[in-house]
N, C-alpha and C positions, 0 to 999 in steps of 0.2 A: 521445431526449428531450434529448439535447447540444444541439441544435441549435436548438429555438424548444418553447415550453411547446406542448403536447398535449392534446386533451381528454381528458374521462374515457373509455375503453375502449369502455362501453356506447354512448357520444353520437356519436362517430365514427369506426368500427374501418376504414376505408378508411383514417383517416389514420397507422393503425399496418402495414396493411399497405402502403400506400404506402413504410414506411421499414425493409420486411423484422422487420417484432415481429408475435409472438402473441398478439392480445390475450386470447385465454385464460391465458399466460404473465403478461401484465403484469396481468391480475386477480387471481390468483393470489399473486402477490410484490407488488404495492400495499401490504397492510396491514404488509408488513414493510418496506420501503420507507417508508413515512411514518414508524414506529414510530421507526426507526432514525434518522431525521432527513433522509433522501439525500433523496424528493423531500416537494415540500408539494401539496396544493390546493387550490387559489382558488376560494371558491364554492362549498363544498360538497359533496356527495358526487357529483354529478354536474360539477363545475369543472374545472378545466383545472390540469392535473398542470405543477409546475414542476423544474427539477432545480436543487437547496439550494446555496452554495457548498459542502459539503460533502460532497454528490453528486458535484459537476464533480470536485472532490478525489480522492475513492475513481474516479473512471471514467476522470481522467488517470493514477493508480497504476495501474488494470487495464491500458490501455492499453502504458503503459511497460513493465509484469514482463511482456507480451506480446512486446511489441520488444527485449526483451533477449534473453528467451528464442531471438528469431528472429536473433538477430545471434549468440549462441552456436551455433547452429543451422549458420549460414552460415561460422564462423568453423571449426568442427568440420570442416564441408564442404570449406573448401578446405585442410585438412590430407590428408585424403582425394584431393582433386585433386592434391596435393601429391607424390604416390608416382606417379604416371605417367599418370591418366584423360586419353582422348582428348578434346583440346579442344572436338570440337561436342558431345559428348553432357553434358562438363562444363558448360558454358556454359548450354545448356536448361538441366539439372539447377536451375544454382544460380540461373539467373532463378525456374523456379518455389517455390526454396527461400524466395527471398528474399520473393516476392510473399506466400508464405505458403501459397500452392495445396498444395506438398507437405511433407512435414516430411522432418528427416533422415534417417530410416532409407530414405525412399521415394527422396530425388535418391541416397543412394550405391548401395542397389540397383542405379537405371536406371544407374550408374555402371557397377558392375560387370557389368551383364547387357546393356548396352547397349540 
């Protein structure tokens, strides 16, 4: 919904699947979602779903404690590399740590187990 206003659920669910959403999911959280202020709809209860400057606000915070998280993540990691992991198995590891595919525990595992 970051990205350009959306219709309602019911009106075009191609266009939620097009952007990987459930519109069962976003049926479902809708009524808290308007309630709360994050998005609005134009038009009525079939209109087109906007996201609030308020929305954008709370989904650039989700966003960010995301990338923090991932950069602790990473930074954890190469303490870990730190104590002697073999350079090609580190390197995968912390690409997929960093892309977000794996989390910490999973790159120092392939670390340790090779």
């Amino acid at each position: 919904m970051d990205l350009c206003d959306l219709p309602a659920p019911e009106t075009a669910p191609e266009s939620y699947a097009a952007r990987d959403l459930d519109t069962d999911e976003v049926r479902d959280a809708l009524p808290t979602l308007l309630w709360s202020g994050l998005v609005e709809q134009r038009g009525g209860d079939r209109g087109t779903l906007h996201l609030t400057p308020l929305g954008a606000a709370a989904l650039r915070a989700a966003e960010c404690d995301e990338l923090t998280a991932r950069l602790s993540a990473v930074t954890s990691f190469a303490d870990t590399v730190s104590r002697g992991a073999p350079p090609r198995s580190a390197g995968h590891a912390l690409k997929r740590l960093a892309e977000g595919t794996w989390t910490l525990e999973q790159a120092e595992s392939y670390v340790r187990n090779g």
